[in-house]
C-alpha positions as CSV (number, residue, x, y, z in Angstrom):
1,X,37.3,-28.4,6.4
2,X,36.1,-28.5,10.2
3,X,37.7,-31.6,12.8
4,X,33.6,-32.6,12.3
5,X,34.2,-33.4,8.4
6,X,37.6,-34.6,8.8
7,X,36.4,-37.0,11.4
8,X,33.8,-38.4,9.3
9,X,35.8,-38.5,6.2
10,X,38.5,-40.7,8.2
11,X,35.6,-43.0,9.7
12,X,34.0,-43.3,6.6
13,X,37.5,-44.3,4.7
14,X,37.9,-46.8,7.8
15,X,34.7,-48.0,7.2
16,X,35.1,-48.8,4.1
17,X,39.0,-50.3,4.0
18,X,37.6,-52.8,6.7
19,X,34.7,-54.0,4.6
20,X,36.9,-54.5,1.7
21,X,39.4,-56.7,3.7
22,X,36.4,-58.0,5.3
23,X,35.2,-59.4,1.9
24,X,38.7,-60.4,1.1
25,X,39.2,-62.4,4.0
26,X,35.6,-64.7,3.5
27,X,36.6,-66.2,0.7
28,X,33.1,-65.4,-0.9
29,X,34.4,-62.9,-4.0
30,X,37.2,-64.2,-5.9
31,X,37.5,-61.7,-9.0
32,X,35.5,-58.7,-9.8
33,X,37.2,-57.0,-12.9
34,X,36.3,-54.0,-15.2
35,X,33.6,-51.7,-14.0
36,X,30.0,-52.1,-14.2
37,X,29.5,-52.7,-18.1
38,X,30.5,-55.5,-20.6
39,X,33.3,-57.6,-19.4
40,X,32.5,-57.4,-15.5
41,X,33.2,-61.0,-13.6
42,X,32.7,-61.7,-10.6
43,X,32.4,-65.3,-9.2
44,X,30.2,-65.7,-5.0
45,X,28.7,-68.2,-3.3
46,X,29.0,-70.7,-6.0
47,X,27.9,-68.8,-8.9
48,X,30.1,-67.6,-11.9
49,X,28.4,-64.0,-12.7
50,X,29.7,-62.2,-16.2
51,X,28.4,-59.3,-18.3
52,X,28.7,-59.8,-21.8
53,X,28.7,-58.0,-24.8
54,X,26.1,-59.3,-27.7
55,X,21.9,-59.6,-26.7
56,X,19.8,-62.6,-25.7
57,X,20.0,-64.6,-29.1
58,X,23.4,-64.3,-29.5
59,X,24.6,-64.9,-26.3
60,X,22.4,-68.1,-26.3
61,X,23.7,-69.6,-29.1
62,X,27.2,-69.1,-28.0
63,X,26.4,-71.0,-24.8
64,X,24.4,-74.1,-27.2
65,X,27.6,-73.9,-29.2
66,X,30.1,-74.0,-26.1
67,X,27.8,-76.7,-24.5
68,X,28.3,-78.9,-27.4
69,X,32.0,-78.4,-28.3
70,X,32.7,-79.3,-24.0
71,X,30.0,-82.6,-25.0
72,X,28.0,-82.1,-22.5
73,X,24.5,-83.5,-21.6
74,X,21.5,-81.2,-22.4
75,X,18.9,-81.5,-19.9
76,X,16.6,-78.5,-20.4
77,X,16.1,-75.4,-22.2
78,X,13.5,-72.7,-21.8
79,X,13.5,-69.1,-23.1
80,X,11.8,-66.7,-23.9
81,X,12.4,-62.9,-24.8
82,X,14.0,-61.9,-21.4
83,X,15.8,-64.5,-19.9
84,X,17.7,-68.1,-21.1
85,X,17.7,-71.3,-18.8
86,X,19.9,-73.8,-19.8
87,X,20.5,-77.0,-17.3
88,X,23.5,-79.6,-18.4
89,X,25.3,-82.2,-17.0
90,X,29.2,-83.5,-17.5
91,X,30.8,-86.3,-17.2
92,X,31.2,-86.6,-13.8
93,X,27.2,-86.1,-13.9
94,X,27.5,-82.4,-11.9
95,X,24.4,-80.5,-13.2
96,X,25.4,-76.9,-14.3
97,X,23.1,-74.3,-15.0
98,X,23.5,-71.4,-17.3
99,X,21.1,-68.3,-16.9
100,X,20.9,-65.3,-19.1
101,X,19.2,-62.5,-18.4
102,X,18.7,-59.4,-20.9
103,X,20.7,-55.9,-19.1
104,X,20.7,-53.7,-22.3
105,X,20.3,-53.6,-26.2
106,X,23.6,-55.6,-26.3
107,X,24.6,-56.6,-22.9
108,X,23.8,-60.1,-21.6
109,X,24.3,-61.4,-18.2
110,X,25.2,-64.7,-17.9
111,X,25.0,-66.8,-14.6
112,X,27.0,-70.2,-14.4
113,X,26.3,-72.9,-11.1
114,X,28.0,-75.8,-11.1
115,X,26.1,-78.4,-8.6
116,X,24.7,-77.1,-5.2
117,X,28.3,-75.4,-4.0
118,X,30.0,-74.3,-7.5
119,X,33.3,-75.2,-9.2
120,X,35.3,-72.2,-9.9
121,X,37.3,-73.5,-12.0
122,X,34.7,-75.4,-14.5
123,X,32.4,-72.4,-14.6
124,X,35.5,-70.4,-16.0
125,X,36.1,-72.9,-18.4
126,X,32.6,-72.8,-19.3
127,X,32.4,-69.2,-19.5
128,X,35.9,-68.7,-21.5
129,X,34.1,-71.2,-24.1
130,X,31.1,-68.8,-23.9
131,X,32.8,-66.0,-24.9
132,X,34.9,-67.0,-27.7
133,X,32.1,-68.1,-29.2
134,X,30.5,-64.4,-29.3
């Protein structure tokens, strides 16, 4: 390897350790967990993102069947062969939105908003109910 090389591998590792401390520091990603396929998580800016395993139809009725079983409000519901829109509301009258959106054969992604600024920890309740209903 020439000093040329070695000086740009060393920037580019700099680089990149500072962007991911960077993105540590903001507060914006809380967990990002196993790779790019079924099971990835990540929750920014509000919005609880997952990957799940099973398509569009079963994926939606596991969220219809979550939704009931935490009793809460329906509000709307439109789908169609791509893409799920379900809107809710709880108790406390916080609307939460659930959005799926077809990535594979059997691979569903499923976004979860609770109000205008999210609630971590409702969203992840949400979602845990989600999934053990697949």
């Amino acid at each position: 390897m020439n000093s040329f090389s070695l000086r740009s591998a060393r920037g580019l590792t700099a680089s990149l350790l500072l962007l991911a401390f960077a993105g540590l520091g903001s507060g914006c990603v809380a967990i990002v967990a196993a790779g790019a396929g079924a099971g990835t998580v990540a929750y920014l800016r509000g919005e609880l993102e997952a990957t799940l395993s099973g398509n569009l139809e079963q994926t939606n009725k596991a969220v219809n069947r979550a939704i009931e079983e935490l009793k809460f409000v329906r509000i709307s519901e439109n789908k169609d062969a791509l893409l799920a829109l379900t809107v809710v509301r709880n108790a406390a009258d916080q609307r939460i939105e659930v959005r799926q959106d077809v990535v594979g054969e059997k691979l569903t992604r499923v976004r979860i908003r609770v109000g205008v600024f999210g609630d971590e920890k409702l969203s992840r309740t949400l979602l845990e109910r989600i999934q053990a209903k697949l």
